[in-house]
C-alpha positions as CSV (number, residue, x, y, z in Angstrom):
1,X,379.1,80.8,122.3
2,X,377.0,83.5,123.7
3,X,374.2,85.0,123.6
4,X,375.7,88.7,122.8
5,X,378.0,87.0,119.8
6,X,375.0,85.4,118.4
7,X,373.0,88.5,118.5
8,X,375.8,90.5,116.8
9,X,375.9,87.3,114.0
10,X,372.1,87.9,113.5
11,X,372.3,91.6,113.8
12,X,370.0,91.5,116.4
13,X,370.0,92.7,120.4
14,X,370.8,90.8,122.8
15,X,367.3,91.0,124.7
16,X,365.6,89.5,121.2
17,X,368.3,86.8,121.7
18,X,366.7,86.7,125.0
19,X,363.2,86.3,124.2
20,X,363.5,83.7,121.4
21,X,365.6,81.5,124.0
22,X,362.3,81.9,126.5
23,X,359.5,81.8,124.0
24,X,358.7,85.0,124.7
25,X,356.1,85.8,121.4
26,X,357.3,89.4,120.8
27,X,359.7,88.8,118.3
28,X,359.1,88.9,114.3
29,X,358.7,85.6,112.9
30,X,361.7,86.2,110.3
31,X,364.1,87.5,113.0
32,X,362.7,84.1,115.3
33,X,364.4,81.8,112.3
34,X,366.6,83.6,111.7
35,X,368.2,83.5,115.7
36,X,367.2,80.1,116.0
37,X,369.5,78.8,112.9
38,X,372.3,80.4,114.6
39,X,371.4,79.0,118.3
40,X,371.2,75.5,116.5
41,X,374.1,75.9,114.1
42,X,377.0,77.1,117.2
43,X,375.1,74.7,119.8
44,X,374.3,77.0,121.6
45,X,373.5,75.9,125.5
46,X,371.8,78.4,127.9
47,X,374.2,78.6,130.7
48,X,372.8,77.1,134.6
49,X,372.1,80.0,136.9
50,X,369.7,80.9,139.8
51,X,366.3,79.8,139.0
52,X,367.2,77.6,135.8
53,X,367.4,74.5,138.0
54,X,365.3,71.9,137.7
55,X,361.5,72.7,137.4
56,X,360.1,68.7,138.2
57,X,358.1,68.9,135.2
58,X,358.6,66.2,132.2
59,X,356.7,66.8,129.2
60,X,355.1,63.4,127.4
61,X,353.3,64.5,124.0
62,X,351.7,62.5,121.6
63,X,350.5,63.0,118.0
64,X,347.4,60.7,119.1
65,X,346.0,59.3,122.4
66,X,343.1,57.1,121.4
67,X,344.1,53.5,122.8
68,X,345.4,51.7,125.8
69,X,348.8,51.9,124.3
70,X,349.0,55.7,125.0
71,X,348.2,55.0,128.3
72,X,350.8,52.2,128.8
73,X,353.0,54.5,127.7
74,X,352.1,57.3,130.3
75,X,352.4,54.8,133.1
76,X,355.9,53.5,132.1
77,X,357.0,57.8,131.6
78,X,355.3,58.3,135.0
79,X,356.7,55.3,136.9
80,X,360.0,57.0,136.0
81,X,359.5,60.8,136.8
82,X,358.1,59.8,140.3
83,X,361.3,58.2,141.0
84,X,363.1,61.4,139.9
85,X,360.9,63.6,142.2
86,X,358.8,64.9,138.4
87,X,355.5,65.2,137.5
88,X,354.7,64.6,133.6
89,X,352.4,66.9,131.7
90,X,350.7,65.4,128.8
91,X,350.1,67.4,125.4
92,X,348.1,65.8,122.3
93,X,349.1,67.6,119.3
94,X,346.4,66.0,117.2
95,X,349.3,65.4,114.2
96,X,351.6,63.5,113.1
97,X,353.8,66.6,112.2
98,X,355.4,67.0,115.6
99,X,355.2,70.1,118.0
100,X,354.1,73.6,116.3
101,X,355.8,76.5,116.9
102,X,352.9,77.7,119.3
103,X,353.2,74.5,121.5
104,X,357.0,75.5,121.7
105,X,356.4,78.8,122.7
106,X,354.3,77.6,125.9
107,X,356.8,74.9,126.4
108,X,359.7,77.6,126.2
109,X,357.6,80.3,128.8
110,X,357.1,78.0,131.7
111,X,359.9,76.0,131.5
112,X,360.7,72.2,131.8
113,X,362.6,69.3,132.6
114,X,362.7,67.9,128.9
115,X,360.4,66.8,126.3
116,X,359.1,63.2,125.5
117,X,357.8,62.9,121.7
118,X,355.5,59.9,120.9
119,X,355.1,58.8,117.4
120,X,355.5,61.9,115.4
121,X,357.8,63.1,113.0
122,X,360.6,65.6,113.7
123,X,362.3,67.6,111.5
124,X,365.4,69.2,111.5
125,X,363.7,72.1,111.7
126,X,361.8,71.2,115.2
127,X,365.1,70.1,116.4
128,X,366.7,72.9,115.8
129,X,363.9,74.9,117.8
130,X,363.9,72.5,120.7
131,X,368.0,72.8,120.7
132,X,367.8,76.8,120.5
133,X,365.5,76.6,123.5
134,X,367.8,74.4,125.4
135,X,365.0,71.7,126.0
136,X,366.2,68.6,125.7
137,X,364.6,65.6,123.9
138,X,363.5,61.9,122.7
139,X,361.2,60.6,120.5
140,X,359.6,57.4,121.4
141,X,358.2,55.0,118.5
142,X,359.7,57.5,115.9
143,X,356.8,57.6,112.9
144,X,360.1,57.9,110.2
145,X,363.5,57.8,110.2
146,X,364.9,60.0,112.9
147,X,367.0,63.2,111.9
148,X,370.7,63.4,112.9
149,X,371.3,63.6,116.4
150,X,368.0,62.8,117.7
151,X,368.1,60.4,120.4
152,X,365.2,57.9,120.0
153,X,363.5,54.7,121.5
154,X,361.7,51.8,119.8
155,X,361.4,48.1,119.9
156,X,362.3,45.0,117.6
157,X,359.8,46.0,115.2
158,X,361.2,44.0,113.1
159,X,362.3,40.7,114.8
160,X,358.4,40.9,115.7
161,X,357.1,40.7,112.6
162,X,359.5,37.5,112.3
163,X,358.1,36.3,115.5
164,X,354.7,36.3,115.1
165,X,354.6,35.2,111.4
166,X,357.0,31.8,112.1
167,X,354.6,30.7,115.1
168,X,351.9,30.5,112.2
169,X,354.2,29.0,109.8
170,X,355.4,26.5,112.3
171,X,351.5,25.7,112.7
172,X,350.8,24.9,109.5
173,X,349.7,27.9,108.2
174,X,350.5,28.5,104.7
175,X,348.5,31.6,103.5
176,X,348.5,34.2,106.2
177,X,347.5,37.7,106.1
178,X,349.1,40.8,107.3
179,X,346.9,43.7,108.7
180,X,349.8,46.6,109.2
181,X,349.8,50.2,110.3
182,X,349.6,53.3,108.3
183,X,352.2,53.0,105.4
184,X,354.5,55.9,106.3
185,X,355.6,54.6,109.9
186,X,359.0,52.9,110.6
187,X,357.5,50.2,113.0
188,X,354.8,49.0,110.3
189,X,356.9,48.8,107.9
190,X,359.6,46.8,110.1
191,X,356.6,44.7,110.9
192,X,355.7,43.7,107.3
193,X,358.9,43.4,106.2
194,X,359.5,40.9,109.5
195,X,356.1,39.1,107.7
196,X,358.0,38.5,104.6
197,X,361.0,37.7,105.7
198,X,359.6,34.7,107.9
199,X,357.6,33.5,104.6
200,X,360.4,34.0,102.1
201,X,362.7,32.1,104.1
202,X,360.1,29.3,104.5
203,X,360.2,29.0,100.5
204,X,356.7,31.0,100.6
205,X,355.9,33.9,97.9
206,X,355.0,37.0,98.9
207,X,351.2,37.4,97.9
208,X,350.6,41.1,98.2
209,X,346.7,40.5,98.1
210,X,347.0,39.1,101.1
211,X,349.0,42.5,103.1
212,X,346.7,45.6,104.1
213,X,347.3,49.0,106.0
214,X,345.4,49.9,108.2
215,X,345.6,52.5,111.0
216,X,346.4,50.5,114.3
217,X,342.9,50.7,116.0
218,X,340.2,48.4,116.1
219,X,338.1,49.6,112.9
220,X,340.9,49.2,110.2
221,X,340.8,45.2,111.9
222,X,337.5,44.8,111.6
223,X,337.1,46.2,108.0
224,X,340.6,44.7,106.8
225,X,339.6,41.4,108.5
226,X,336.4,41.0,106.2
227,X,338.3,42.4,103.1
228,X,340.9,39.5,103.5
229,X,338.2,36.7,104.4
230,X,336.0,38.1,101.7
231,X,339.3,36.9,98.7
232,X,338.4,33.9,96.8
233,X,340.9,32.0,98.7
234,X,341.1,33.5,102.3
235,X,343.7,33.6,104.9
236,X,344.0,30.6,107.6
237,X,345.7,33.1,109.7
238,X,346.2,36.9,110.4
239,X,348.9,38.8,111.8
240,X,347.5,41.9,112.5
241,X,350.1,44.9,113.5
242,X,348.3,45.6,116.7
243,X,346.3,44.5,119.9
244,X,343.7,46.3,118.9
245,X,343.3,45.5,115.0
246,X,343.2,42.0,116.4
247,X,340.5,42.5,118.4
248,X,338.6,44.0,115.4
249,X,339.6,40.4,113.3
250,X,338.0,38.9,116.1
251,X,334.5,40.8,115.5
252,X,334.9,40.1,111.7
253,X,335.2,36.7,112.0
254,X,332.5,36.7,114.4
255,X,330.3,38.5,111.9
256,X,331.3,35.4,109.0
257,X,330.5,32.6,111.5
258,X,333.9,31.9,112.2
259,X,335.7,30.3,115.1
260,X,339.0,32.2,116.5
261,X,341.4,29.8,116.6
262,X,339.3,26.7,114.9
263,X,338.4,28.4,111.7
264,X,341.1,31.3,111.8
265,X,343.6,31.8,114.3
266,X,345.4,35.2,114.7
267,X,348.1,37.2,116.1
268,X,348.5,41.0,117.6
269,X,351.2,43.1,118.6
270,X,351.8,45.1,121.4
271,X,350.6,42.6,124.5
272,X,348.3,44.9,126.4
273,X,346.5,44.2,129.3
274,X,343.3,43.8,127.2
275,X,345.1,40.8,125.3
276,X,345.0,38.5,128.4
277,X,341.4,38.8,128.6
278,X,339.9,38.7,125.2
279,X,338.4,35.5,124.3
280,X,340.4,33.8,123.2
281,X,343.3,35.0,125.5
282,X,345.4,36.5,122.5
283,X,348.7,35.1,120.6
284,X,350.6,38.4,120.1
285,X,354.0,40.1,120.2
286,X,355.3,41.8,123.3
287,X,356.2,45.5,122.9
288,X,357.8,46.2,126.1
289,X,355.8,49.9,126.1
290,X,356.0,51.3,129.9
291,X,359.8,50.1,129.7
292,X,360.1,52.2,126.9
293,X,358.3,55.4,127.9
294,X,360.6,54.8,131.1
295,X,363.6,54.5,129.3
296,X,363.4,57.5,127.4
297,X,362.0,60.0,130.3
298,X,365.8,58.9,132.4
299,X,367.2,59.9,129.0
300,X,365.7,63.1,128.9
301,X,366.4,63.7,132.2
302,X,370.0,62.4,132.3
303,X,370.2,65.1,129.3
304,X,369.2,67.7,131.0
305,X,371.7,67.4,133.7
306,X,374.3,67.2,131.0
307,X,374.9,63.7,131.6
308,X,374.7,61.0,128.3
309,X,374.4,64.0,125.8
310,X,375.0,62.0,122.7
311,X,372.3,60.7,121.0
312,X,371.0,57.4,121.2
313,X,368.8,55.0,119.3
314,X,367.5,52.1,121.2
315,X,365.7,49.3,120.3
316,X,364.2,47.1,123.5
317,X,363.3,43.5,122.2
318,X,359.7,41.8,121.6
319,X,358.5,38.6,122.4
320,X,356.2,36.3,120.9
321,X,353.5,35.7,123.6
322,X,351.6,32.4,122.8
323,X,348.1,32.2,124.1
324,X,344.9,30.5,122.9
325,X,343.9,32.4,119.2
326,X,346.6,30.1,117.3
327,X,346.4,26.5,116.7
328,X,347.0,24.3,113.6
329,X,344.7,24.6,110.6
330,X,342.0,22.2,110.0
């Protein structure tokens, strides 16, 4: 397929063919979709010529960069762009939506290496626009289901959930709470299910006054820690579905005149360097996050050179790291 046959099927010329390819913003937004369905529908590859080599430039974007685990992610995407002779360039879309058509544009005009998406949605649509561009792509820690053909990388999720919720159970622990992410994302949900899996197969019921979602960062911790030590009959235990909403149980129980693990023990998710040092040292699940940044920018790149084109979805495993803010109930 060529550019000149998929200007004739649009009934376009072949320099508007042109500039959609390169992002170049004189084009009418209709004729843009309308090229950029065909470019998607035939596959459409720009063929490798003099000065479409590659550029050294890998692009890491992310909906939201407000924690340490955006920047484990950077180093792990860094780590493996120096060894391929890259530099990364790092985008904040400030959504969850995934790239805008002006963000593609830019990417489009000056060119690079291929495109690392963190947490964000992608639709078919933004596919087919990153396809028509030839840019190839992953999405790390996918926010939903993936679309067809999108080559993504995550972590046991799931299995974590398990994890962390049978070390309580195998404590003692009996009613245990369950601070998760935002309702929409894949890896909370695979975290709560792994929650009630590990209970239901103990012979526990699922008490849903006892599960919250919260938004991964410390606040949601602290406020959903007091709501859940506030019920009538509150936790022993939290799991909460991050470091950081932990560290924000912490400060709630703290705030009660409770003892972390005497009075309430807890568990996070993620392992960052933070949880090492907290006091207590913190029980939580390890979300291997620089291996998978690292993972998915040889992916992209390997893409790029036309190597490992079909898509894949990988899933790097957790494990439960115990520290010092779990211990039997009293």
């Amino acid at each position: 397929m060529t550019i000149a046959l998929i200007a004739q099927e649009a009934g376009v010329s072949v320099p508007t063919v042109s500039k959609v390819i390169n992002g170049r913003p004189e084009v009418a937004p209709d004729t843009r979709q309308r090229v950029e369905r065909l470019l998607h529908k035939h596959g459409y590859q720009r063929r490798t010529g003099q000065g479409d080599g590659p550029v050294g430039l890998l692009d890491l974007v992310f909906a939201e960069i407000e924690s340490p685990w955006a920047m484990e992610l950077v180093r792990g995407a860094e780590t493996a762009a120096h060894e391929a002779g890259a530099s990364v360039v790092i985008s904040v879309l400030h959504t969850h939506a995934g790239p805008g058509r002006d963000w593609l544009e830019r990417i489009a005009a000056r060119r690079t290496d291929g495109v690392i998406i963190v947490g964000s949605r992608l639709s078919v649509r933004q596919q087919g626009q990153l396809s028509a561009r030839s840019i190839p792509f992953v999405v790390v820690d996918p926010e939903g289901e993936p679309a067809p053909g999108v080559a993504s990388v995550g972590a046991t999720n799931w299995h974590g959930g398990l994890a962390a919720t049978r070390h309580l159970l195998s404590l003692g622990h009996t009613r245990i709470g369950m601070i998760g992410g935002p309702a929409d994302m894949l890896c909370s949900r695979a975290r709560i299910d792994g929650y009630r899996a590990a209970l239901e197969t103990a012979g526990l019921g699922i008490d849903s006054e006892l599960i919250r979602n919260g938004d991964f960062l410390v606040n949601s911790g602290h406020d959903h820690g007091h709501s859940l030590l506030s019920l009538p009959d509150p936790p022993t235990a939290i799991f909460a579905g991050s470091d950081l909403q932990a560290f924000g149980v912490f400060e709630a129980a703290r705030q009660r005149g409770l003892r972390v693990p005497e009075d309430l023990s807890v568990v996070g998710f993620d392992d960052l360097p933070l949880a090492r040092s907290a006091w207590p040292p913190l029980t939580t699940v390890r979300q291997p996050l620089q291996e998978m940044a690292a993972l998915a920018a040889r992916m992209v790149l390997a893409m790029g050179r036309g190597e490992g084109s079909d898509a894949r979805r990988v899933e790097l495993a957790t494990d439960l790291v115990i520290r010092d803010s779990t211990e039997p109930p009293r």
